[in-house]
N, CA and C atoms as a LAMMPS dump frame, in Angstrom:
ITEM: TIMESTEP
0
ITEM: NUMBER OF ATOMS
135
ITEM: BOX BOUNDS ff ff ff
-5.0000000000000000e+02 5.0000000000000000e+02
-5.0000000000000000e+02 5.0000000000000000e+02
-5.0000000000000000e+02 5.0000000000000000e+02
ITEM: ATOMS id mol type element x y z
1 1 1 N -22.792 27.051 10.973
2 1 2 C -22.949 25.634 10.76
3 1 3 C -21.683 25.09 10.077
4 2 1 N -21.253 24.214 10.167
5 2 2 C -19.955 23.614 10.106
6 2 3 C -19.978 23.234 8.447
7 3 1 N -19.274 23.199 7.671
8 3 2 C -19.781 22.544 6.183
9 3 3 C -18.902 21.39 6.76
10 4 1 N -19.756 20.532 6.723
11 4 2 C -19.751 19.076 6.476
12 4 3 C -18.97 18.302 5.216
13 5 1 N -19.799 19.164 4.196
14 5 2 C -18.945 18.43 3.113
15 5 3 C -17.393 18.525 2.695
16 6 1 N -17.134 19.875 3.144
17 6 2 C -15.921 20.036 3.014
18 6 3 C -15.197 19.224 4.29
19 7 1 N -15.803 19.437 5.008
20 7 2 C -15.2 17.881 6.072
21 7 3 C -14.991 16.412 5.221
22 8 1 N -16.245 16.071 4.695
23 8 2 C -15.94 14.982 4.188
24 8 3 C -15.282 14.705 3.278
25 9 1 N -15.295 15.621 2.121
26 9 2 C -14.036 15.58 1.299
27 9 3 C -12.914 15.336 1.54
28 10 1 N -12.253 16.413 2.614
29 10 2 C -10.936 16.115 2.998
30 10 3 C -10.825 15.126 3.693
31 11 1 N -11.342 14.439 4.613
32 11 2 C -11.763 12.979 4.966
33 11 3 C -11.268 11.981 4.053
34 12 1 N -11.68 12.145 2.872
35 12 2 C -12.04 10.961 1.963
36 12 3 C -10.886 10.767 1.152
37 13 1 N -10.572 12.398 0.933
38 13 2 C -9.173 12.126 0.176
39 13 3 C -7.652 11.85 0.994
40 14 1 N -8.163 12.19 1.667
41 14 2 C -6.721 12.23 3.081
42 14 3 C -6.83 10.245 3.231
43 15 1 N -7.735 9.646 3.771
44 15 2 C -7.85 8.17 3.513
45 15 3 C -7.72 7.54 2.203
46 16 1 N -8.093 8.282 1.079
47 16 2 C -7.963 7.356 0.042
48 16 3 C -6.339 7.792 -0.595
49 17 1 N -5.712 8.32 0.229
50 17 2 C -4.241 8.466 0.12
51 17 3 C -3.335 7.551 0.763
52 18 1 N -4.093 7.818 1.895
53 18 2 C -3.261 6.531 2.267
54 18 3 C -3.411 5.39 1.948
55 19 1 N -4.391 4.773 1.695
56 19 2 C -4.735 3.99 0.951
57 19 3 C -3.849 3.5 0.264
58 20 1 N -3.641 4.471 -0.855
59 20 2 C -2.669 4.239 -2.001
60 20 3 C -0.964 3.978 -1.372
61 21 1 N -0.891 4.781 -0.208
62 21 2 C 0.37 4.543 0.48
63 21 3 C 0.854 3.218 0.904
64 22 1 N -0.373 2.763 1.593
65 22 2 C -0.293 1.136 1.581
66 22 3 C -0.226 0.651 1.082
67 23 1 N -0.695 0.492 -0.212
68 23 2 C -1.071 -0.697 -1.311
69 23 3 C 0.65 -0.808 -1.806
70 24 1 N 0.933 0.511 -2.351
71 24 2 C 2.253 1.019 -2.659
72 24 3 C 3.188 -0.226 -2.01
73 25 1 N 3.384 0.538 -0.606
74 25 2 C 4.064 -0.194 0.091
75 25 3 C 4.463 -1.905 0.482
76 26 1 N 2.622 -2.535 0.347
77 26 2 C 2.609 -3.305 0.031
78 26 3 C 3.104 -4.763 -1.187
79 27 1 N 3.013 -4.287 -2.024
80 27 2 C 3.756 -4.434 -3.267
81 27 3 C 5.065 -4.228 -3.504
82 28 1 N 5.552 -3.471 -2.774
83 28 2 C 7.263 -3 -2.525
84 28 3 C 7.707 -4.348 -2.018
85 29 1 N 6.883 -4.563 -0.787
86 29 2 C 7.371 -6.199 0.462
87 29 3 C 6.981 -7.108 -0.171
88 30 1 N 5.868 -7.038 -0.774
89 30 2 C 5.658 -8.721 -1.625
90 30 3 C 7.253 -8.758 -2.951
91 31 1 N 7.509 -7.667 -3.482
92 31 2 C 8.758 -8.034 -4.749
93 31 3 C 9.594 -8.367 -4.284
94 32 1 N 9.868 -7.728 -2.682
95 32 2 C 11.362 -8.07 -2.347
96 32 3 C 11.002 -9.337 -1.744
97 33 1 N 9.929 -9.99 -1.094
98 33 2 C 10.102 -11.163 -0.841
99 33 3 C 9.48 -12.431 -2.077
100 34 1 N 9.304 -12.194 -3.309
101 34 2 C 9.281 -13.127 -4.601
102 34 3 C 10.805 -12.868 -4.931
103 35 1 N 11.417 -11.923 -4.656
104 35 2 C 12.969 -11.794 -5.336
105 35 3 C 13.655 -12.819 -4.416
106 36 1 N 13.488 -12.883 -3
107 36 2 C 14.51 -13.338 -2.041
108 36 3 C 13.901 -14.618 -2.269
109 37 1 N 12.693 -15.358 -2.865
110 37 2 C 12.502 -16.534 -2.699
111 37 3 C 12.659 -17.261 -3.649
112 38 1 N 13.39 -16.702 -4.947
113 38 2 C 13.955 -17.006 -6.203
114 38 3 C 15.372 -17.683 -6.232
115 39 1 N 15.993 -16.95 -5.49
116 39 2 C 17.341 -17.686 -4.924
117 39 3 C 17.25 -18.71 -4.057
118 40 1 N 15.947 -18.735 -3.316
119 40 2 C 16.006 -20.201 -2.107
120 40 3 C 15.577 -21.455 -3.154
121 41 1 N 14.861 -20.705 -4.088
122 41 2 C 14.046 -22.153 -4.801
123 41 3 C 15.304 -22.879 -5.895
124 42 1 N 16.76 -21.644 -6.398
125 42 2 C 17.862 -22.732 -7.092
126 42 3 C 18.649 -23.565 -6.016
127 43 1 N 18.519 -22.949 -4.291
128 43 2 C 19.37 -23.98 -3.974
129 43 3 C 18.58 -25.29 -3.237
130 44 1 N 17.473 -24.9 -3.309
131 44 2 C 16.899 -26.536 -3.019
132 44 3 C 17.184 -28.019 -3.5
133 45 1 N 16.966 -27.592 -5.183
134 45 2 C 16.887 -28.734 -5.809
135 45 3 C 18.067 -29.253 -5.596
């Protein structure tokens, strides 16, 4: 019989890694685009 749980474990942690990979990543692209939109907002005015 297959253990299941040990299926699901590694399941769960293998996704809730990436997870974290994204979020990561995410947050990387939002700084660099609040940084790049810091310089557009002095030459507006």
């Amino acid at each position: 019989m297959p253990d299941y749980k040990s299926m699901y474990l590694d399941l769960f942690n293998s996704v809730t890694d990436a997870i974290e990979v994204l979020s990561a990543a995410q947050k990387r692209a939002e700084e660099v685009y609040i940084t790049s939109c810091e310089g557009d907002e002095e030459t507006d005015e």
